[in-house]
N, C-alpha and C positions, 0 to 999 in steps of 0.2 A: 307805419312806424318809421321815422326816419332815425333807420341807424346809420344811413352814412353819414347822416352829418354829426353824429356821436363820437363817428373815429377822430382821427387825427388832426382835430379842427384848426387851431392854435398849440402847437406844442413850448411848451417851456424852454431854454435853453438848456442841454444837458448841463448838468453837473457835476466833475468831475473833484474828487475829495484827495489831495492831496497833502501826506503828514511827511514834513520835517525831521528828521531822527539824526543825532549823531551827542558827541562828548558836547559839553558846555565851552565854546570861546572856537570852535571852529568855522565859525559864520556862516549859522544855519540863519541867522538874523540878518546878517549883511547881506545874503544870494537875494533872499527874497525882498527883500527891501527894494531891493536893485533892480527884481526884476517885475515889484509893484509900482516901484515910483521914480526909477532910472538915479537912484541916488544911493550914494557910498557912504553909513555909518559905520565908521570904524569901531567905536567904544561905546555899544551898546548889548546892555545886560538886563535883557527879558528874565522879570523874576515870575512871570505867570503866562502860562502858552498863551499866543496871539493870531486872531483869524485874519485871515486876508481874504476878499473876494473881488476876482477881474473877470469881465467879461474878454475872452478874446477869439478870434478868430482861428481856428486847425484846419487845414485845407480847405479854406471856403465857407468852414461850419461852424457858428457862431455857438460857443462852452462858457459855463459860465466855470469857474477856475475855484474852490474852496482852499486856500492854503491854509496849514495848521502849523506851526511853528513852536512844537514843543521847547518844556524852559526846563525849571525847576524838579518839575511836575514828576521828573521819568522815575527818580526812587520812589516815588507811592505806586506799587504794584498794580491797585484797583485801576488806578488815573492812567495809568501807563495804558494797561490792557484796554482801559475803554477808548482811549486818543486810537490804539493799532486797528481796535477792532471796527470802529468808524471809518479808516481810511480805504481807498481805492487803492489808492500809488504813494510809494517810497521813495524818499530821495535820503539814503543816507550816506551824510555826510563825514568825511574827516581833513586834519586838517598837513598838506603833504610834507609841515615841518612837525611833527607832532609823532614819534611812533605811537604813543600808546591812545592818539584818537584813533587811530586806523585799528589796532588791535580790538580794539571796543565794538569797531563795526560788526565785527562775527557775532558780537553776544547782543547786538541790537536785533541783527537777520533772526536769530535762532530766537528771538521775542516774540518777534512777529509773526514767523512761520509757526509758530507753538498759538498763537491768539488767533490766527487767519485758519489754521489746519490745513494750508492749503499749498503745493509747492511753487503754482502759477501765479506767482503776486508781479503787476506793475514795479520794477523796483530800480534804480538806479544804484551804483556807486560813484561817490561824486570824490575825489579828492579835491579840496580847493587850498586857496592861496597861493596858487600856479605864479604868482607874481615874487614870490620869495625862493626863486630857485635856490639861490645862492642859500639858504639856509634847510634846502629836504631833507627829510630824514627816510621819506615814504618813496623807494625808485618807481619808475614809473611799470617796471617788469614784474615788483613785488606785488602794487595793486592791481596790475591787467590778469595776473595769477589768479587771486581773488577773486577778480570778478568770470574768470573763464571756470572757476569753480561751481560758479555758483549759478552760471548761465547766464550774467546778464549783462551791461553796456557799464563801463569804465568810462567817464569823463574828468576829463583836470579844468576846473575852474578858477578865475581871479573876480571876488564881487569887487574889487578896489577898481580891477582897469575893466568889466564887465565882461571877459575873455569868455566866452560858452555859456554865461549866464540861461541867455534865451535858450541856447540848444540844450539844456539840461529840463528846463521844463516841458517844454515842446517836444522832446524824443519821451519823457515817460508820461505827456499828453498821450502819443500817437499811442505808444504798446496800450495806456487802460482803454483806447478807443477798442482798439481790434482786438483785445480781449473780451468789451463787452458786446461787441459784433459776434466773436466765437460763442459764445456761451452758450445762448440757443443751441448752434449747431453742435458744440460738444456733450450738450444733455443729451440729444438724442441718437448721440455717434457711438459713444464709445460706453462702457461700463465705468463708474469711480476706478480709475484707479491711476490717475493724475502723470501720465506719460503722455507725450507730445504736447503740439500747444506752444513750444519754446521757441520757435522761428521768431518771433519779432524782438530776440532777444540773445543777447552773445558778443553782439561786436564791441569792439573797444576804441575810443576815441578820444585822443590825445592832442592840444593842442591849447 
């Protein structure tokens, strides 16, 4: 019986499913645009979520990249919960002249973490429009708070000048890579009870 040649013949490209979250007009449309087709839509208003899919390479390992780009959709409860419950990794976004898209960010997390059950989620915070200093309303002390809250990496992004574009998807590539590397080894490590695990996750990066 050949079962070696059963194993690992031709494997797929992994998959990595990554969902978009933040207020409506923060340029959750514009990152990704930008960072599917190296191009700057300023004035565009997605009325129904849009998939993106890129092949790219992460240290050498050819991912194939699922982006989810929610719109409209996030007040219908059901639609909301099935977009969270589908996704690997977060990127939620706000926008750093905007307070009350950033305030909105904690009731996006506390979505998620309520449909996931789970406290270990791939997750960014992304403030962007880093190109509009002149008009922040979000300091850069008040978001890294935030995010040191919550354990996870603080980025400032510009989709206009592409300022961190790439490092924002690429830093919350790496954490769902090495989270789906742990998994194994934390089913059989520890009991449920979802402490530790947060090393690939905390720093803050601002630029």
């Amino acid at each position: 019986m050949s079962k070696a040649k059963a194993t690992k013949a031709q494997q797929p490209a992994v998959i990595h499913k990554v969902i978009m979250v933040g207020s409506g007009g923060v340029g959750k449309s514009a990152l990704t645009l930008q960072f599917m087709y190296d191009e700057f839509v300023e004035d565009y208003e997605p009325t129904k979520a849009d998939s993106y899919r890129k092949k790219v390479v992460l240290d050498g390992e050819e991912v194939q990249i699922d982006i989810l780009d929610t719109a409209g959709q996030e007040d219908y409860a059901a639609i909301r919960d099935n977009y969270f419950r589908s996704g690997e990794g977060f990127l939620c976004v706000f926008s750093i002249t905007e307070q009350e898209s950033f305030q909105a960010t904690a009731e996006f997390r506390e979505q998620i973490l309520r449909v996931k059950n789970d406290e270990n989620i791939p997750f960014l915070l992304v403030g962007n429009k880093a190109d509009l200093e002149d008009k922040r309303q979000v300091t850069i002390e008040e978001a890294q708070g935030r995010a040191q809250q919550w354990n996870v990496p603080y980025v400032e992004t510009s989709a206009k000048t592409r300022a961190n574009v790439d490092k924002v998807y690429f830093d919350l590539f790496r954490i769902m890579k090495k989270l789906r590397e742990e998994k194994p080894l934390r089913r059989d490590a520890a009991p449920k009870n979802g402490v530790g695990g947060n090393s690939s996750q905390g720093c803050c990066t601002v630029q």
